[in-house]
N, C-alpha and C positions, 0 to 999 in steps of 0.2 A: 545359201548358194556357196559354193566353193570357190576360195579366194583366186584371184588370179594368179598364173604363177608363173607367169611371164620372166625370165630369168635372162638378164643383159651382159651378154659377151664380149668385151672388148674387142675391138680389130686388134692384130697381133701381128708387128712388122718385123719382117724381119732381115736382118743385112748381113752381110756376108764378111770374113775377115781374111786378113792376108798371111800367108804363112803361121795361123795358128794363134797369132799374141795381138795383131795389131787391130784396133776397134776404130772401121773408117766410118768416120760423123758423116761423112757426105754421100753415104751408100744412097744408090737409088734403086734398090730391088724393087720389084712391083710387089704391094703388098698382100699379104693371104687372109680373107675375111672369113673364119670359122661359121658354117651353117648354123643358119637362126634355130633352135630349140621351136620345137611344135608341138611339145607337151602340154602347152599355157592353151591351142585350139582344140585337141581332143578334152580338156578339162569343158572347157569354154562351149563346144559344141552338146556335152552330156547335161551340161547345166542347164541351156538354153534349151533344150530338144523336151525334159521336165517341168522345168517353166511354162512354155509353150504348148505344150501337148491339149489340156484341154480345149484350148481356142482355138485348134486346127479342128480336133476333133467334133467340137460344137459347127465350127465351121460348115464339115463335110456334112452332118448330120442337117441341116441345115439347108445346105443346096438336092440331098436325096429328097427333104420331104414335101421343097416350097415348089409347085408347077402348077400345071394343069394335066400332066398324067395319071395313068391310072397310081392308086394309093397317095397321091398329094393332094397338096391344096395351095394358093395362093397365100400370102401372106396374111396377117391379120383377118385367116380366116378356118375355122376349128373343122376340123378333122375326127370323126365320132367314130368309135371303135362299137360295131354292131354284134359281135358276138363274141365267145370267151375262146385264145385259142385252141385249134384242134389240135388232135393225139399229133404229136411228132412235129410240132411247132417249134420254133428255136433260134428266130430271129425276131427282135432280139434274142441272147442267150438266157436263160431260164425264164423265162416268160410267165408273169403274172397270172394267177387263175381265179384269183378274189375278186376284182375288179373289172370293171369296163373305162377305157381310157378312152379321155376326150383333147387332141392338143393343138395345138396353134402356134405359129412362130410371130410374133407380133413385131413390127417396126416401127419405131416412135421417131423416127427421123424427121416427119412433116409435121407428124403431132401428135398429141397423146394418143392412147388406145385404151380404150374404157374394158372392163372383164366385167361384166354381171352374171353371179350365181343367187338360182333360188335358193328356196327355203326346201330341205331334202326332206323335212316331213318324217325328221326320225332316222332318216337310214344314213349310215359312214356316206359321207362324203369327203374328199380333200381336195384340196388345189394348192400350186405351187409354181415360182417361178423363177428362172436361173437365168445370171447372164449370160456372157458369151464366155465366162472364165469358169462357170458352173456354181459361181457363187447362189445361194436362192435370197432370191430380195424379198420376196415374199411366200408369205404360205397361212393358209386356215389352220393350222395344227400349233395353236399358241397353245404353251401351258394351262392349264386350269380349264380348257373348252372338253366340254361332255362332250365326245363325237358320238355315243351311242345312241343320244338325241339327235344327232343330226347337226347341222347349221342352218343359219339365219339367212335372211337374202342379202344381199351383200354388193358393193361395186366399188373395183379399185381402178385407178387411172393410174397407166405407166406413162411417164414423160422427162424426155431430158433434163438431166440436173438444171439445165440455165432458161429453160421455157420458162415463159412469163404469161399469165392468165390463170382465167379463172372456172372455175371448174363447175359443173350441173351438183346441186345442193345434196348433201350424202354420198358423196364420189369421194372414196381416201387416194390420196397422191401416193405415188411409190417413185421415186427416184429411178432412173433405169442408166449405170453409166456408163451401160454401150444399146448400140444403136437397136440390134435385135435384142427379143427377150423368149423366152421359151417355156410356155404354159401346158401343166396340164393339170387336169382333171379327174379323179376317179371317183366312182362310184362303184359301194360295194356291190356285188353282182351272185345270187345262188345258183345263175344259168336257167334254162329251161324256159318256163313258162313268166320266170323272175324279170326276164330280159325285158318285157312289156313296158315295166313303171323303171325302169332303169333307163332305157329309153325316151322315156317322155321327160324324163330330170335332165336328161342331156338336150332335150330342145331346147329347157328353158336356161341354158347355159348362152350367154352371147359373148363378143368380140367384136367391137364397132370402132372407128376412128371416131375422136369428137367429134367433127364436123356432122358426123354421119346421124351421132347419139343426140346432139342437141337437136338436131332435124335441119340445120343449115344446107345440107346437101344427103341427096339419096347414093344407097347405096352403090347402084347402076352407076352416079357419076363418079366417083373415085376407082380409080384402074384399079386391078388386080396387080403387083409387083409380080412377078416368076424370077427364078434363080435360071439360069441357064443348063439345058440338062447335063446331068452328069453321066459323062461316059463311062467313067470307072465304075468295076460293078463289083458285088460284094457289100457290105453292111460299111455304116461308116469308120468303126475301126478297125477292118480288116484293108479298106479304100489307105487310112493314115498309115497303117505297118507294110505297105506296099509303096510310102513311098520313099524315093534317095533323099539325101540331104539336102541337094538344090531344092527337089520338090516341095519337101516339107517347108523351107524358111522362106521358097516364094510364097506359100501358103501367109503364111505370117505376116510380111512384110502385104499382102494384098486385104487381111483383115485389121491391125493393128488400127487404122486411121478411123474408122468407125467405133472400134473395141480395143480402147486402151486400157492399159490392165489395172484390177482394182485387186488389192491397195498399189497405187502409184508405185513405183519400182525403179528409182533411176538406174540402180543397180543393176538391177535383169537386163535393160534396155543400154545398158553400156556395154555388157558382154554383147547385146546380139547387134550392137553397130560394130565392139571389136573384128564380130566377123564377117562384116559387110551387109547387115539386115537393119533397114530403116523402112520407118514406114512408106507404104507408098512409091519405094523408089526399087529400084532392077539391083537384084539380090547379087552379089561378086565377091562370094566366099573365099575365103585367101587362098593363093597360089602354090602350087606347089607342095600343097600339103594334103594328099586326096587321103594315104596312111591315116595321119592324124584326125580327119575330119569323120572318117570310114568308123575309128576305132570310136571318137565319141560319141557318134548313131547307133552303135549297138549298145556300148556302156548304158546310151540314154533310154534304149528300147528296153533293155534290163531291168533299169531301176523301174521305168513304169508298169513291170510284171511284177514288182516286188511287192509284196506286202511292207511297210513302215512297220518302224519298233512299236506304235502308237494306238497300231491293232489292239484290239482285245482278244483273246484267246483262251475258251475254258474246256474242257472233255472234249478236244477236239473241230472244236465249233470256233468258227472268225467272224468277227464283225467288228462296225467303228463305233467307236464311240464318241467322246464330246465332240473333238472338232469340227467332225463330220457337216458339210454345208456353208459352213462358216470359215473359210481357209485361212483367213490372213495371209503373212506368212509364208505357211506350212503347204511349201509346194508340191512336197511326195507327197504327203497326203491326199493333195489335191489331184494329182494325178494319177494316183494308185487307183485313186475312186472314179474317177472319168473312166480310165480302162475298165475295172472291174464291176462296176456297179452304174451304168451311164443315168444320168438323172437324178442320181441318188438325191432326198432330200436332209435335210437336218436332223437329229437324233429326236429333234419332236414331231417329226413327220411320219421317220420309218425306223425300226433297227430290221436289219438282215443279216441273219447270219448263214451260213452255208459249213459244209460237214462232206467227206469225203472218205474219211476213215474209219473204223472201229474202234473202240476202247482199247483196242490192242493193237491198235498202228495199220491193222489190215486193208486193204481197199473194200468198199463196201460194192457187194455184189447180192444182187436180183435171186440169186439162187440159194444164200442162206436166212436165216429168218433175223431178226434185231427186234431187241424193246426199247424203248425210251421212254423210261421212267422220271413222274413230273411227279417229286414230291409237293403235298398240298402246298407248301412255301415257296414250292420252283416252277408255280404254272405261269407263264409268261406275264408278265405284270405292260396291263396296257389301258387306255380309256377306250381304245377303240376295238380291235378284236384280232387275235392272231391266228396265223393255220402254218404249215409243214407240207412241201412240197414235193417229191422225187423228180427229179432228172434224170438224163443219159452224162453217161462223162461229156459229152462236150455242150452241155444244155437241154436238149430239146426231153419234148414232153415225151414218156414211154408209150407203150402200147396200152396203159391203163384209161380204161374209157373216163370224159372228164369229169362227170360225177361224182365221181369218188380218188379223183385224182389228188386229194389234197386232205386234211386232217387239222379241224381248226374247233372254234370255239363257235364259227357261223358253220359248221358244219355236222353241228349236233355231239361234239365231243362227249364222248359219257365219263361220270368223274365214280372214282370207286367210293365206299364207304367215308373213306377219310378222307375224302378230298382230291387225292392226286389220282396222276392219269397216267395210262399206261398207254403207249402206242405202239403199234407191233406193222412193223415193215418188211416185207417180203414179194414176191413177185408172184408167187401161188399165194391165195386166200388162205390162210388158215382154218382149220374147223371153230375152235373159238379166241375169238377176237373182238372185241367190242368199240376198240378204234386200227382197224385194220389202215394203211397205206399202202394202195399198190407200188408197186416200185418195177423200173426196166429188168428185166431180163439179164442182163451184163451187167460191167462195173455202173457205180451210178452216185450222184451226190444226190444231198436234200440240201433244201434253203426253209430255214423259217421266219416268217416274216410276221413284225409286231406295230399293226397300224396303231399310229397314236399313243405309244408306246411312254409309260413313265419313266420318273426321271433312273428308277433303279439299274432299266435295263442298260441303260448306256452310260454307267459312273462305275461301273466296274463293281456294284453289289450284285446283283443277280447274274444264275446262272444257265446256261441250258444245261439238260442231263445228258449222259454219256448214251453214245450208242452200242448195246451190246450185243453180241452177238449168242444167239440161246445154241 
């Protein structure tokens, strides 16, 4: 965080003299108080807007998905993703096509909430779960697990740090240190006919309150919680970059008292009482200072667009590496990745990386052709299985049908003689091509994504290969 820099002025009196020499001790001019410096609030505001940004954002996303309208659901009650998106999908922005997502917003406030997954019978499965700061408390994607194999049946219990009891025998405790938690699920998915047993894995997914799982009380008698709808329209972080400064740090000051920030922070929470933001209580940003407060909302909207030094970056291609999930800390980073990446999980869950240009600096466009060449040494090092996306510049899926929308290792990648792999991206089909990518039309990025990915890809040994343009 950026130190305060609050800089104190002296009052400065001044009195008057008589003909030029004479210094009267008993002047009584009224004295002139030089304007307070408001440098210390636009620092203070950029800081705190950084800080705070995932937990508004978790926030928003949070009240869009919890109801009973169409596309939500109730709390502590999962939400099944039944198909893979269609062509020109884009909300969220680059949208998964490997998987089928299953998620649920859990609240452990009355009492634990039990998650049981089957046994996947072989096929990628993962689960993961993040607080309200985007931390993940948990996830299936530990080092040394075969996901190729699948996973095992499983049930973990989210519950308040200070709950006391005792839990149904085989239930692992997870600590949760804010009130909601945010679960999902994927299952890998080839589309089509695939959809069937993808499907039936996600019934046997649940999300019970205790009460409910030990059989104390049926499901029927425990309400349904709903968030109240939200009027604001838009995805939830286009909802957060739409809002002013009041808006945002009432936001904060209305979530803080359930979602205190982990790791504890007296620091953070000193700036945002410096500028009137306490929990729970009517937000009264300082006076006077609309300039200063104006300038560190943009400074702050800034840096959450920015990529950190702490990126990795090789031929073009960005992604995170270790810290990723795990923040401490490391607030831009935290934040970088709530904007750019929402959900993202830990470097043992996913690496992502994404590409926009060519080997030669140029924007990538649908109308020329590119290879990306995987020598044998550089095909994505993962336990669970990787693919290669296209996009439109602002996300969404192109006009390519989604069968072949993607280019992966579940997607029958063919490997040449020695091993590596050539991919050839263009928006016309080539004559020969043996792992074709269709790609949009116009400019356009790719994302590659490495389920369950080892430890290379995200320590800065491996690399993706360049994209070139033939």
């Amino acid at each position: 965080m950026i130190k305060n820099r609050r800089d104190q002025f002296p009052f400065q009196l001044a009195c008057a003299t008589l003909a030029g020499v004479a210094f009267l001790s008993g002047c009584s001019s009224t004295p002139i108080v030089a304007p307070k410096p408001t440098g210390w609030i636009k620092d203070e505001v950029a800081d705190s807007y950084v800080f705070a940004y995932p937990l508004v954002l978790m926030g928003a996303a949070r009240d869009a998905a919890v109801g009973t309208g169409p596309g939500q659901a109730p709390v502590n009650t999962l939400r099944h993703a039944s198909a893979l998106p269609p062509v020109g999908a884009h909300n969220p922005p680059t949208p998964g096509i490997d998987t089928l997502d299953s998620t649920a917003w859990l609240d452990v406030g009355d009492e634990p909430v039990i998650v049981s997954l089957p046994s996947s019978a072989g096929r990628y499965l993962d689960a993961r779960a993040l607080d309200m700061w985007t931390n993940v408390l948990w996830s299936t994607s530990t080092p040394g697990t075969a996901h190729v194999s699948g996973i095992k049946a499983q049930a973990v219990a989210f519950a308040k740090p200070d709950w006391k009891g005792d839990l149904p025998k085989g239930v692992k405790r997870i600590d949760a240190p804010t009130r909601n938690v945010w679960l999902d699920v994927r299952i890998q998915s080839n589309g089509g006919r695939d959809l069937t047993a993808v499907r039936k894995l996600q019934r046997g997914v649940r999300v019970l309150p205790l009460s409910v799982y030990v059989g104390e009380e049926s499901a029927a008698s425990v309400a349904p919680r709903s968030m109240p709808a939200d009027a604001n329209p838009g995805t939830p972080t286009e909802q957060v970059a739409a809002l002013d400064a009041k808006g945002f740090f009432d936001r904060v000051a209305q979530l803080l008292p359930d979602n205190p920030p982990s790791p504890d922070d007296p620091h953070a929470l000193k700036f945002l009482s410096d500028l009137g933001v306490k929990p729970d209580e009517p937000v009264e940003l300082p006076a006077k200072a609309t300039d200063a407060i104006a300038g560190g909302l943009a400074d702050g909207r800034a840096r959450i667009a920015t990529p950190p030094s702490n990126m990795l970056t090789a031929n073009g291609w960005s992604f995170f590496g270790e810290g990723v999930g795990n923040y401490g800390p490391d607030y831009a980073l935290r934040a970088y990745a709530a904007y750019a990446q929402p959900g993202i999980g830990t470097k043992d869950d996913e690496v992502r990386g994404s590409v926009s240009l060519d080997s030669d600096g140029h924007a990538l466009n649908g109308a020329n052709r590119y290879v990306m060449h995987f020598a044998p040494n550089q095909v994505p090092p993962v336990r669970g299985f990787w693919s290669v996306t296209a996009y439109t510049k602002d996300g969404a899926l192109g006009d390519s049908t989604p069968s072949r929308a993607s280019v992966g290792d579940k997607a029958g990648v063919r490997r040449n003689r020695d091993g590596s792999v050539d991919v050839t991206v263009s928006a016309a089909k080539p004559r020969k091509a043996s792992n074709w990518l269709p790609a949009p039309r116009g400019d356009f990025q790719m994302v590659m994504r490495l389920y369950a990915p080892k430890p290379e890809a995200s320590d800065g040994t491996w690399q993706p290969p360049a994209v070139v343009r033939q």
